[in-house]
C-alpha positions as CSV (number, residue, x, y, z in Angstrom):
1,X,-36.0,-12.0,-2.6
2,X,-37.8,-8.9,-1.5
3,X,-35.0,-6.8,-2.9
4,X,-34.9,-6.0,-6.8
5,X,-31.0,-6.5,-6.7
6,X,-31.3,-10.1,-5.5
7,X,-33.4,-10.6,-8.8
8,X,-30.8,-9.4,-11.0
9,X,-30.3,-12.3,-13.5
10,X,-26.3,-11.4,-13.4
11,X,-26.4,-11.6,-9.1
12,X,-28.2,-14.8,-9.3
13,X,-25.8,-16.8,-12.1
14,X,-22.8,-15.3,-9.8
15,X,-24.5,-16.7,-6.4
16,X,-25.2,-20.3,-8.0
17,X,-21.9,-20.5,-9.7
18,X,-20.2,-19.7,-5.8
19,X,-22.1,-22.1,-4.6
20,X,-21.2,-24.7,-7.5
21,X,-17.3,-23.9,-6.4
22,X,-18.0,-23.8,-3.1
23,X,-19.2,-28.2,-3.4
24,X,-16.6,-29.0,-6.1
25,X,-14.2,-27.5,-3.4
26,X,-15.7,-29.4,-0.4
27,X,-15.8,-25.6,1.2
28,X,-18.5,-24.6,3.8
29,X,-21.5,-22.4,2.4
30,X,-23.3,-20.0,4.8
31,X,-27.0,-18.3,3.2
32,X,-26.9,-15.2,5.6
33,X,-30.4,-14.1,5.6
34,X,-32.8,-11.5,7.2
35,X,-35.2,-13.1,10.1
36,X,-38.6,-13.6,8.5
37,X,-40.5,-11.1,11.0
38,X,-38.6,-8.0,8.9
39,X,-40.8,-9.3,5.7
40,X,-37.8,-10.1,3.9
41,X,-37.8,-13.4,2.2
42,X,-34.9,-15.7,2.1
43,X,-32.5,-16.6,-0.2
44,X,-33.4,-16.6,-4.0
45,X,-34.3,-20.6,-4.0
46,X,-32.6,-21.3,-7.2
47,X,-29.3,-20.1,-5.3
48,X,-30.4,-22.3,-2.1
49,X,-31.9,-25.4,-3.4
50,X,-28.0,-26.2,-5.2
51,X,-27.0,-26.8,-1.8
52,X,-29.6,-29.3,-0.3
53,X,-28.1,-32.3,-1.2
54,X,-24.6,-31.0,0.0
55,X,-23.8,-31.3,4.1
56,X,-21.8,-29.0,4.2
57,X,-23.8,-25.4,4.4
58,X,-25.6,-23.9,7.1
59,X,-28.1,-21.0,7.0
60,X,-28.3,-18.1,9.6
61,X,-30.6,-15.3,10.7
62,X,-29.6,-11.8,11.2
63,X,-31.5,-9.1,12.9
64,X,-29.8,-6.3,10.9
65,X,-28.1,-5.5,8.2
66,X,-24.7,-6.5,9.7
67,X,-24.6,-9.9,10.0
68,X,-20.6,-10.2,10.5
69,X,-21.0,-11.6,14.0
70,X,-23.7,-14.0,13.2
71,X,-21.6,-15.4,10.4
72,X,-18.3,-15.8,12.2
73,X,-20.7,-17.3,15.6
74,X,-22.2,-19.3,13.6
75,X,-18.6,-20.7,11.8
76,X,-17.0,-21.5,14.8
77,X,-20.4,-23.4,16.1
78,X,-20.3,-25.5,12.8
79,X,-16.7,-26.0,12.4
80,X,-16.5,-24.7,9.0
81,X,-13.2,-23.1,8.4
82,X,-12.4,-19.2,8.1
83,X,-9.3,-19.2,5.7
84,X,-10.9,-18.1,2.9
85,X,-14.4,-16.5,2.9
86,X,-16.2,-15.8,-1.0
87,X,-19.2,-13.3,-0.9
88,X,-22.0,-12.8,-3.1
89,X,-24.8,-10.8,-1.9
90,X,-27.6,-7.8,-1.7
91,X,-27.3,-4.6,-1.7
92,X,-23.7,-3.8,-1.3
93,X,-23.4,-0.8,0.1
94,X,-25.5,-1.4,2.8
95,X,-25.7,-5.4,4.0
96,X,-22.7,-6.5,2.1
97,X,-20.5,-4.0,3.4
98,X,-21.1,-4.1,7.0
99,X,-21.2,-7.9,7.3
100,X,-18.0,-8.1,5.3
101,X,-16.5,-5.0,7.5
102,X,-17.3,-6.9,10.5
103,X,-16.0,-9.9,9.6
104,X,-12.8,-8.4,8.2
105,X,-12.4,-6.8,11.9
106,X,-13.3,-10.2,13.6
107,X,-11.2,-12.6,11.5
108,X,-7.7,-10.5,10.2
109,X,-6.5,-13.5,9.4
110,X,-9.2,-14.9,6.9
111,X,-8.9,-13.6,3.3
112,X,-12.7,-12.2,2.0
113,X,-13.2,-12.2,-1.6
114,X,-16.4,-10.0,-2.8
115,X,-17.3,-10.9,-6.6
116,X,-18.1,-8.2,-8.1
117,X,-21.0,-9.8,-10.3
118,X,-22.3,-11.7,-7.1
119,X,-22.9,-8.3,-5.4
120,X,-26.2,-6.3,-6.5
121,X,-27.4,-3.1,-5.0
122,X,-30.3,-0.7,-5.6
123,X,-28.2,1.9,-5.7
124,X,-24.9,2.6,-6.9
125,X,-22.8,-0.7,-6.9
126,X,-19.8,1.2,-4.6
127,X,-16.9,-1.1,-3.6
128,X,-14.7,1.7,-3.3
129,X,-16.0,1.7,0.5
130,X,-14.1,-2.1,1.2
131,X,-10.9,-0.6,0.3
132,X,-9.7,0.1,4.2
133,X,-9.5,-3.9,4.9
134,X,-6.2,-5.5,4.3
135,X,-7.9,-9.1,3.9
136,X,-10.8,-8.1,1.2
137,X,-10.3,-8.3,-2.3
138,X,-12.9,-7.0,-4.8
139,X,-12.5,-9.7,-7.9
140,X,-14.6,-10.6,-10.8
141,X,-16.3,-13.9,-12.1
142,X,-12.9,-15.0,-12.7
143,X,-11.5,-15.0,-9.4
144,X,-9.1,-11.8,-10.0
């Protein structure tokens, strides 16, 4: 974690606690991350290493900050199921907006939940910009 928002100790509880959910539920988990050649490192490994022993995640590489097509690609090639999507992630006005924009435009259909607390951002923390897309709901730690 090369960003200081993907330190935040509030970002990282949120993260391992989606993740948590995300097994009890039997849901698919997806760790979005930059390729390595952009000097980012990958996901924080006390959010990653929850999911080892679970089958049911995948991890994929994006070349930008949008990563909406590689995550819905990368779905369908796994099988994992689009109904629902939950996102945590760093920063949000940049990478977590445009991945969940794209997605949101790629899949009407699939409801995309942002938690609040699973979102940090180096600058302002602005989730007034999701507000255009139907199927995304802003909600906090307790799913509202």
């Amino acid at each position: 974690p090369n960003f200081s928002a993907a330190l935040k100790p509030s970002v990282i509880k949120a993260a391992k606690e989606e993740v948590r959910r995300a097994i009890r539920f039997k849901y698919g988990i997806v760790f979005l991350e930059y390729k390595l050649s952009y000097g980012y490192t990958q996901t924080h490994p006390e959010i990653k290493s929850l999911a080892y022993e679970y089958d049911n995640w995948i991890s994929i590489l994006k070349p930008d900050d949008d990563g909406g097509h590689d995550v819905v690609d990368g779905v369908f090639k796994y099988g994992m199921n689009m109904n629902q999507v939950r996102v945590c992630g760093v920063n949000t006005d940049m990478c977590v907006h445009d991945t969940v924009s794209t997605i949101a435009k790629l899949s009407p259909k699939s409801q995309i939940f942002i938690r609040k607390d699973g979102c940090g951002s180096s600058a302002k923390n602005d989730f007034g910009k999701f507000k255009p897309y139907g199927n995304v709901k802003i909600i906090d730690g307790n799913g509202k």
